[in-house]
Every structure is written in C-alpha cells, then in structure tokens.
N, C-alpha and C positions, 0 to 999 in steps of 0.2 A: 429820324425817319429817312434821310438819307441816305442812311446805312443800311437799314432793310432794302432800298429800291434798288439799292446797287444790287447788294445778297439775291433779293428778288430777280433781277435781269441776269445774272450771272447764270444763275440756275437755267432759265430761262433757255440762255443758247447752249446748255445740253442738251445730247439726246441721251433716254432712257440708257443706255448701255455706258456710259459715261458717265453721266449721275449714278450708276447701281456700281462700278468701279469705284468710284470716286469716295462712296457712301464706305463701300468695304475699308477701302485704304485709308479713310477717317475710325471705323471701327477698330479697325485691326490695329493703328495706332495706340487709341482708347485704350484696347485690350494690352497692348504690348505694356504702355508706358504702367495702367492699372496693376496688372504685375510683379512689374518689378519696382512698384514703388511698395505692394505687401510684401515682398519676398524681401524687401530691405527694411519694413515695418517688426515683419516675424520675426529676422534677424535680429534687429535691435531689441526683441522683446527678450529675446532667448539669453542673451548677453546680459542683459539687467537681470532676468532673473537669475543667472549663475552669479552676479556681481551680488545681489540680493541673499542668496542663498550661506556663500563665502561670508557674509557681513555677519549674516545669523548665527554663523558659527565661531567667525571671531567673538561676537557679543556674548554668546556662552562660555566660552573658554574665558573671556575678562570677567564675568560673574562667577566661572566656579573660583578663578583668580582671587577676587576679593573677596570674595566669601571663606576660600584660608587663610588666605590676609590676617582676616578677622579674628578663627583661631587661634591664629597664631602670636597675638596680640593680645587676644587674653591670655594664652597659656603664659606668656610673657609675664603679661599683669601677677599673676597667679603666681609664677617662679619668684619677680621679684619681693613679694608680699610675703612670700614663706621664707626666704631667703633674709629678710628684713626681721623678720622675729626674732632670731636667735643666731647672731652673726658669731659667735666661739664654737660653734658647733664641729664635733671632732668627729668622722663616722669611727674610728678604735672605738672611740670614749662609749659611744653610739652604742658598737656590740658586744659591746664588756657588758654593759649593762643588763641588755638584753640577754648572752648567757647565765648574768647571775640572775634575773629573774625568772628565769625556767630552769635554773641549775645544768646547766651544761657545759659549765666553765672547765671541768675534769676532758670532755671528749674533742677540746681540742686540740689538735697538734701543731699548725703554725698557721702565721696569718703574715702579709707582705700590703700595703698601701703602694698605689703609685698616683701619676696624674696623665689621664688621658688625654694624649696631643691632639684629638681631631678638633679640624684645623675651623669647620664651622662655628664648633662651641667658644675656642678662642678668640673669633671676630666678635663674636658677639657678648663677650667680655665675662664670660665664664670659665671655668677649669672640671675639669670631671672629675675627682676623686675615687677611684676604686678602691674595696681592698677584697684579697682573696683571700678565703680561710680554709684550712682544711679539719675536716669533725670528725672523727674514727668511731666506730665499733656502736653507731645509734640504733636507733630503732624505730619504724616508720612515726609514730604517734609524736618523738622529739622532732624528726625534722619535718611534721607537718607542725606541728607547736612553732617551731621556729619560722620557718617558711612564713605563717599566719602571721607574728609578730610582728615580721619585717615587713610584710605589707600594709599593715596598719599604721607606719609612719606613714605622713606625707613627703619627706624629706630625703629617706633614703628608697631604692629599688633595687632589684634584683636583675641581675645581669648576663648571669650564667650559675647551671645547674648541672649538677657531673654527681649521680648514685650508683655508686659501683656497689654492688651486694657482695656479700663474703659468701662463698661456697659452703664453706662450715658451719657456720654461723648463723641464726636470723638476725645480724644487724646487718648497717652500710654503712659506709663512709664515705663521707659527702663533702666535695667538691666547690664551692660556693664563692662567687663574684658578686658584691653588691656595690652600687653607686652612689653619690649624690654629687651637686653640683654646688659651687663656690665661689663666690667674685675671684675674679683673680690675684687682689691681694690677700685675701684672708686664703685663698690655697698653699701661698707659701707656706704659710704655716702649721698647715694639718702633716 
C-alpha cells in the first residue's frame, strides 16, 4: 500500500502536460522495446524453420540412403546364394552348352574370356568374368533364340551387343559380351 501512495503522490505533483509526456515516453518505450523483442522473436522463428527445413531434408536423403542400403543387401543375399549353388561354374563351359543346344556351334568364329578389374567389385570380394564371342553369318530368329537363352540364367548377363548386318546377305554377325561374377578365388580358375 505503500507503494501505491508513493505512485499515487508522484503523479499527483504533475501537471497534465507532464503526465501526458511522461505517459508518451512510457508508451513509446513499451512500443520500442514490444518490437524489437518480435522482430528478434520473428527472427528466431525464421532461423528454426530453415534449421527445420535443412533437417527434413537430411532425414530424407538418410531414408532414400537406407532404403538402398537395403537393396543392396539383398541383391547381395541374392548373389551370394546363387553364387553358393554351383561354385565350378565355368561361363565357356556355360556357352558351349548353350550353342550346342540351339545348334550354333558352326557360326562361331572366336571367343576370348578375361577378368574385369573394376575396382568396386574387387572390394567387395568378387571378380567379373567376361567372355566375348564373335557369331557370323546368323539370322535374326538364332540371335534372338540365343539372346533369350542367355537371359534365362540367373547367373550369367549380357554386357554388350554389336549386330552388324551384311549388305549381301539377310544374316549378321554378332558381336557379344556376356558376364558373370566369381568369388575371387574360384576366378583364378575360370
């Protein structure tokens, strides 16, 4: 009560034009400091949200992340499992076979195996086997028969495809890279 009496008398020996300044310059405070404590309010908002925003987008980028992860864990699974079936697996032996079972063994002219160095596959404790073969003088129905063939392993793929048609002729001869993949000791030996 005190305190009002004082406040109370204080006011008291103003006069109107003094109280109506005085009133301003407590206002205008009010206002000032009201202000710039939203305009540092706003600011703080604006800054979380782009900090907010930034986070959203990392947290997508680590989900599409894991989520290949995943694929890629099974293809893994996948490789090892088919890989684990039939560890003598020779791709020659592979397309010998495969010519003598669509009889095509006449239209080829050479074939060359090698072992692909990319450097991924070798961390990861595999070896590529290609081998490239060349087919002369076919006719579309053989090398979509074979084409078809080769896709129907799991084991081996096709890597590259080169049909150069004969002018003279309705055959091609056909240029052909196929793959499969190998632990890297059983590569040495293919």
């Amino acid at each position: 009560m005190k305190f009002l009496n004082k406040y109370k008398h204080f006011l008291e020996e103003f006069d109107d034009k003094k109280q109506l300044r005085t009133l301003f310059v407590v206002l205008g405070l009010l206002v000032l400091f009201g202000g710039f404590f939203l305009y540092r309010y706003t600011g703080m908002v604006k800054t979380l949200k782009k900090q907010m925003s930034s986070l959203n987008i990392a947290r997508r980028e680590t989900q599409s992340l894991l989520s290949k992860n995943a694929v890629v864990d099974k293809q893994r699974t996948t490789v090892e499992t088919m890989l684990s079936k039939d560890k003598s697996f020779k791709i020659i032996e592979y397309f010998k076979t495969v010519l003598d079972k669509l009889k095509l063994n006449a239209y080829r002219t050479s074939e060359k195996t090698s072992i692909n160095d990319t450097e991924g596959v070798r961390r990861s404790g595999y070896e590529e086997v290609n081998l490239v073969v060349q087919l002369t003088n076919m006719n579309m129905r053989q090398v979509v028969d074979l084409l078809f063939e080769i896709e129907q392993s799991e084991r081996v793929y096709t890597k590259k495809l080169e049909i150069v048609h004969s002018k003279t002729n309705p055959v091609v001869d056909l240029n052909l890279t196929i793959g499969t993949l190998l632990k890297k000791a059983e590569a040495e030996g293919s």
